[in-house]
N, C-alpha and C positions, 0 to 999 in steps of 0.2 A: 346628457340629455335633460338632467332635472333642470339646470342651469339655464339651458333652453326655455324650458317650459315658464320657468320663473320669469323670467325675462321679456316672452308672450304674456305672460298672463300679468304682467307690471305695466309692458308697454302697451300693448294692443289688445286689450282685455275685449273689445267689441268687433273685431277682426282688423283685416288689415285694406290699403286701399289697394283698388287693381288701375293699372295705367298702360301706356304702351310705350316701347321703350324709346322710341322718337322723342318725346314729352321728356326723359330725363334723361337721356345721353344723345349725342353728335355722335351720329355714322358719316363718319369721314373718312372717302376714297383715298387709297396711296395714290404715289407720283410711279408712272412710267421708269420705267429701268433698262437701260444701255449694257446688253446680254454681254458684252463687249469689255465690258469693266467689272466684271465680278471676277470671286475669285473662286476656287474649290474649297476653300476654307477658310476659318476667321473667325471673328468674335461679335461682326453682326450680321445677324443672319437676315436674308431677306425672301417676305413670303407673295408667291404671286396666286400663282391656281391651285394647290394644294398645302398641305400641314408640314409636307416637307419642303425644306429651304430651297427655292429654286438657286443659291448661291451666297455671296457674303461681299460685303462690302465696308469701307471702313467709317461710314457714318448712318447714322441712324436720323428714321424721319416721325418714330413714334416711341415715348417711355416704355420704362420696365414695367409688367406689370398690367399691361392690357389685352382688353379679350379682343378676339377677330374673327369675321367671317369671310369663306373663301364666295368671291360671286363669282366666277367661272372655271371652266374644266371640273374641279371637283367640289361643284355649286353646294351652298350649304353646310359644308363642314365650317366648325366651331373650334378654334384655338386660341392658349393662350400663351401671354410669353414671358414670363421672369424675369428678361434683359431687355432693353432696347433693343429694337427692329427697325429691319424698311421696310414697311409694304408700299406694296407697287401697288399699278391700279384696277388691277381682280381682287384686292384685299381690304373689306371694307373693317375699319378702326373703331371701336365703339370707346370716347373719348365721356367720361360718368361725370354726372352735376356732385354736388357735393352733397347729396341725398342718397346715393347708391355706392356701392362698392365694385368696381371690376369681375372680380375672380367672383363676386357673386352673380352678377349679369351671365360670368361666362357659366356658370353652373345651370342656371335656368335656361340658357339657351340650352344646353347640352340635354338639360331634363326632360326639353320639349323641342327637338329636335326635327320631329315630323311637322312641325309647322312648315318653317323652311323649307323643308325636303317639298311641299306640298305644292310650293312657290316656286320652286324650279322650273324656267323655261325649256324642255327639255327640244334641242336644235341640232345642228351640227356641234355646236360649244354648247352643252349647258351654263342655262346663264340667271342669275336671283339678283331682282333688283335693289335697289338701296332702300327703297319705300316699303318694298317686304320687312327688311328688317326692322323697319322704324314703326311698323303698327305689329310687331311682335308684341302679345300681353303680358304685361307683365306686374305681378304684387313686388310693393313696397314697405317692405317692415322697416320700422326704426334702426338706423345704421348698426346699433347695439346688438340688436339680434341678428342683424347680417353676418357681421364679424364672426357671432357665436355658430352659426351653417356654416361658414366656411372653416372656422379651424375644426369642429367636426368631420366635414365631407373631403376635406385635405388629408386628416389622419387617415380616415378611411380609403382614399384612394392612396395611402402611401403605403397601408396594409394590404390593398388588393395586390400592387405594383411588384411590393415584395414576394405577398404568398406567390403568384406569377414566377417571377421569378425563378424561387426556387422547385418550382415544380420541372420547370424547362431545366434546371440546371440538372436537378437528380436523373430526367429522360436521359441527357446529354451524357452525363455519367455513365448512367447502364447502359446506352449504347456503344458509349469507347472502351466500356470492358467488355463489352460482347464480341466488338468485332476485335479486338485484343486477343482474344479466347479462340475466336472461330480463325483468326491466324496462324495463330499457336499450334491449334489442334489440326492446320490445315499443314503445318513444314515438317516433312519428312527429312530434310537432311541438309547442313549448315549453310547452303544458299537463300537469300529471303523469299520469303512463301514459296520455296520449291520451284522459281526459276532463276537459277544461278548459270554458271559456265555449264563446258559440257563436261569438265574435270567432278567440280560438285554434283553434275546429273549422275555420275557412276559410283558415288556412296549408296549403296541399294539397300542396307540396313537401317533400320531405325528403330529405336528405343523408343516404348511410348506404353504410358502405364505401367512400369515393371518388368515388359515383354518386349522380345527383340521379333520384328516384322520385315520380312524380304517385300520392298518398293520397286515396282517394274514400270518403267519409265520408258512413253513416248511422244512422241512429239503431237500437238494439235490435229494435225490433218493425217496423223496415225489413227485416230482415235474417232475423229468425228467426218460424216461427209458434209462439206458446206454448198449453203445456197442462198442464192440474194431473195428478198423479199422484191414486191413490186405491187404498184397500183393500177387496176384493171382500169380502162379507160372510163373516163366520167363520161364520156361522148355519147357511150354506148348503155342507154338506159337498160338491156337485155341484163349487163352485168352485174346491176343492183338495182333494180325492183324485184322487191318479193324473195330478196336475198335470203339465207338461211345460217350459210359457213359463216364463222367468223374472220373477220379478215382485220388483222392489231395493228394498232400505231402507240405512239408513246402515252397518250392520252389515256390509254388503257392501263399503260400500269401504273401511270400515276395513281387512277381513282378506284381500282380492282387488285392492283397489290399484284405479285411477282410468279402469281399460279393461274394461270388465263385461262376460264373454259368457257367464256361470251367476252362478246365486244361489242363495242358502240356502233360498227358500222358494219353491215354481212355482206357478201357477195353472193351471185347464182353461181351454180355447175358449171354455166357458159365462162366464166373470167376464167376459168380453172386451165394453164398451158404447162407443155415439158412435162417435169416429171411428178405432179400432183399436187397435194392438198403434204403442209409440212405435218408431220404427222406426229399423236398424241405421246408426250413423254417427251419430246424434243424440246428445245432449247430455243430461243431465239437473243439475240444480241447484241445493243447495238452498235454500230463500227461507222456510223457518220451523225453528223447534227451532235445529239443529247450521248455523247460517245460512254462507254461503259454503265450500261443499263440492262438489265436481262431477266427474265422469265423461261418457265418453265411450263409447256402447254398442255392443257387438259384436256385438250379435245383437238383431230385432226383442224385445221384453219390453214389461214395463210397471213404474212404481214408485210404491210409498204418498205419499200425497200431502203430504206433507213435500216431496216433489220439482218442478219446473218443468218440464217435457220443449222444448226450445226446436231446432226443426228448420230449417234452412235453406231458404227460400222456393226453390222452382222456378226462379224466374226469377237465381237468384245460384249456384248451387250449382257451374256450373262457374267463378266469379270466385274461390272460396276452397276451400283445402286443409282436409282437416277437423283434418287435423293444427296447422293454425296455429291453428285454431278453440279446440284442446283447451288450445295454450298462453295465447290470450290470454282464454281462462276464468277463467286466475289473474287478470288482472287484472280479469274483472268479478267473480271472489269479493271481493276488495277493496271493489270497490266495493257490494257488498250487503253488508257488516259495517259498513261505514260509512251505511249508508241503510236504516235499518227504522226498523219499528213497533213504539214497544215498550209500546203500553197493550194490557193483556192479555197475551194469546200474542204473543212476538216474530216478526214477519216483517218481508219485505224488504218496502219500497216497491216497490211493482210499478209504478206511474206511472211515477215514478224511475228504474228500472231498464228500462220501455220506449222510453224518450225518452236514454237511455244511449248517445254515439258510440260509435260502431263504426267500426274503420278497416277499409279493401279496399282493400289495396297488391295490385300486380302480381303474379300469380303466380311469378315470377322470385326479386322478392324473400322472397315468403312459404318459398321452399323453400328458400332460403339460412340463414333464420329458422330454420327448422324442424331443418333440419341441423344447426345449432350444438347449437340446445337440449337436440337427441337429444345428444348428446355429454356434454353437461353434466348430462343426466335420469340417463344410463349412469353417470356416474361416481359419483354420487350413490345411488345405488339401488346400487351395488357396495360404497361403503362402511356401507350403512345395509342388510344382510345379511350386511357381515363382520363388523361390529363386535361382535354376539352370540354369531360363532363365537369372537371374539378374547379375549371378556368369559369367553367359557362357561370357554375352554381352559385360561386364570389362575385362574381358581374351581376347576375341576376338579384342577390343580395345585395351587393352595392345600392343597386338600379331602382330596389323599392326602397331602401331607406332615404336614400338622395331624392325621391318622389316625394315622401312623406314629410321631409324637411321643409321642402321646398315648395308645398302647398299651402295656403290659410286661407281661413274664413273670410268672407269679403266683408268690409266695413258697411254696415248699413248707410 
C-alpha cells in the first residue's frame, strides 16, 4: 500500500483524469459460433451469454489476458480470461490503447458493476448495448500505478479464493465424517447400513459401546403405513384461498430444512380427501423427481405427490423414538437412490422399498443413538450457516479495499 501511495503521490499528485472507456479501448463484438463444431472440452474456451464456457474450440479469435462483457442472456457480467478465447457475438472484447491495462479495466468494471446492470434492456433476452459499455466512466492513472492495483487486488483476490476454499473444504470434511458416524452408529449387524440378505437380517445381536443389544427386525411396510401425497386441484379456488394446513413440496425443504411445521403454499379443509391430514411425527419421503429426500413433520399437513407419507403403525410406536426414525431415513434415502424405476418418470421401487429391513433396537440404545447424532447434526448446521457469514465478511472486505484502490481524485 505505501508503494502505492508513493507512486500517487509521484505521479498524479493533482488527481487523476476521468474519461470513459470508449475513449481508451475498442469494444469489439465476437463472431457468431456454429453450436455444431464445439466441443465438451479443450484448451480454448468460447464465451457467448454467460461466464461459463458455452464450449471449446480449437482456435481462438481474442488474446490472453483480456477483460469481457457478457451483452445477452446474463447481460452485464464482467470477465476475464488468462488464455486466448472466442467470443462469439453476445461477448463484447475490450481490446486497451496502450495507456490502460486489461485486468485493470476489468477490476473497475467489476468495482462498478451497477452501472451496466443499470443498462440492461431487460426483454424476453436481456440485452446491454456496446455503447453502454463505451461511456462506462472511467479514471486513468499512470500505467505504473495501474500495475501496482492490480498485483495488490490479484493477491487479494487469490487470498479470498483460498480462504473460500478452505472453508468449504473443512464443511466438506465434517460432513463426511458425520455422515461416516451416523452410518456407523446406524449398522446393527455385518450387512451394510442394516440392509443385507435375509441370512445377515437374523444376526439379532449387536455389540455397541461395550454392550451387547437384541436388534428386532422388520420389513418397511411392517413398520410403517404408506400413503401418496397429492395436489388438490388449482382449478378449484375453494382449495387454496384462505388456506391454513400446510401442504410440502421439495421447495420446502430445501429452504426450511428436514423438520416441516409451515410451508410456502396452504390448502383449506375442503382439498382435504380419504384418510386425512398426514399426521404430526410422521415422515414424508421422496420416491419420484428429487428421489431420496425426507422430513420429518411438525405439524398435521399434507404433501404433492412426489411425496410417500410413511407413519408408524399403532401397534410399534411406543418401540421407536421418532427421532431415531428421522436419522435412519438417511439410510433408507440411500437406499431409494439405489432402487428405482427408471423407464419413464424415475421413482423408487415401492416393492423394494416395502420389503426394506428395518431395525427396532431398544429404546436405551435408540436414545444414545440419537444423542450423539444431535451433537454431530449441531456442529454441522453451525458450520454450514457460518460459512456464508465467514464467505460474505472476506467479500465484503475484499469489496471496500478494491473500492478504495480504485477510486481517485479528479484532476482539476
Amino acid at each position: 500500500m505505501s508503494k502505492l501511495k508513493e507512486l500517487i503521490d509521484r505521479l498524479c499528485p493533482n488527481g487523476v483524469e476521468y474519461t470513459t472507456l470508449g475513449k481508451v479501448a475498442e469494444i469489439r463484438r465476437g463472431v457468431r459460433v456454429i453450436k455444431s463444431n464445439l466441443a465438451t472440452e479443450g484448451d480454448i474456451p468460447v464465451f457467448q451469454n454467460s461466464l461459463t464456457p458455452l464450449g471449446y474450440y480449437t482456435k481462438s479469435n481474442f488474446p490472453a489476458d483480456t477483460a469481457f462483457v457478457i451483452g445477452a442472456g446474463a447481460a452485464g457480467e464482467i470477465g476475464f480470461s488468462a488464455i486466448s478465447y472466442w467470443g462469439a457475438d453476445d461477448c463484447y472484447s475490450i481490446i486497451c490503447s496502450s495507456n490502460i491495462i486489461s485486468k485493470y479495466v476489468y477490476y473497475q468494471l467489476a468495482n462498478n458493476q451497477i452501472f451496466l446492470k443499470s443498462r440492461v434492456r431487460t426483454a424476453s433476452i436481456p440485452r446491454l448495448a456496446r455503447t453502454a459499455i463505451e461511456q462506462f466512466p472511467i479514471p486513468v492513472p499512470p500505467i505504473e500505478v495501474q500495475e501496482e492495483i492490480v498485483k495488490i487486488l490479484d493477491r487479494f483476490a487469490d487470498y479470498a479464493a483460498e480462504l473460500q476454499a478452505e472453508l468449504q473444504a473443512e464443511l466438506q470434511a465434517r460432513k463426511e465424517q458425520y455422515e461416516y458416524y451416523r452410518n456407523l452408529l446406524l449398522t446393527f449387524n455385518p450387512s451394510a447400513c442394516g440392509c443385507g440378505t435375509d441370512d445377515e437380517q437374523e444376526i439379532k445381536v449387536t455389540a455397541w459401546g461395550g454392550h451387547s443389544y437384541e436388534i428386532a427386525w422388520k420389513t418397511m411396510e411392517d413398520v410403517f403405513e404408506f400413503r401418496n401425497g397429492y395436489t388438490p386441484s388449482k382449478n378449484n379456488p375453494s382449495f387454496w384461498e384462505g388456506g391454513t394446513i400446510p401442504w410440502f413440496r421439495m421447495d420446502d425443504i430445501r429452504d426450511f430444512g428436514r423438520f416441516l411445521a409451515d410451508s410456502y403454499q396452504h390448502i383449506t379443509p375442503e382439498a382435504i380427501k380419504g384418510k386425512g391430514l398426514f399426521e404430526k411425527n410422521s415422515f414424508i419421503l421422496a420416491t419420484t423427481a428429487t428421489i431420496g429426500e425426507h422430513a420429518m413433520l411438525i405439524a398435521d399437513s399434507l404433501a404433492n405427490q412426489q411425496f410417500t407419507n410413511l407413519k408408524v403403525r399403532k401397534s410399534l410406536t411406543d418401540t421407536l423414538q421418532p427421532k431415531f426414525i428421522y436419522y435412519y431415513m438417511f439410510i433408507v434415502d440411500d437406499f431409494c437412490k439405489s432402487n428405482t424405476n427408471v423407464s419413464g418418470f424415475a421413482s423408487v421401487d415401492m416393492g423394494k422399498l416395502k420389503k426394506m429391513p428395518f431395525p427396532i433396537p431398544p429404546i436405551e440404545l435408540q436414545e444414545k443413538i440419537v444423542a450423539i447424532l444431535d451433537r454431530f447434526e449441531t456442529l454441522v448446521n453451525d458450520l454450514t450457516q457460518g460459512l456464508p457469514a465467514e464467505i460474505a465478511a472476506v467479500k465484503e472486505q475484499y469489496e471496500y479495499y478494491r473500492n478504495k484502490l480504485l477510486t481517485f481524485k479528479k484532476a482539476a
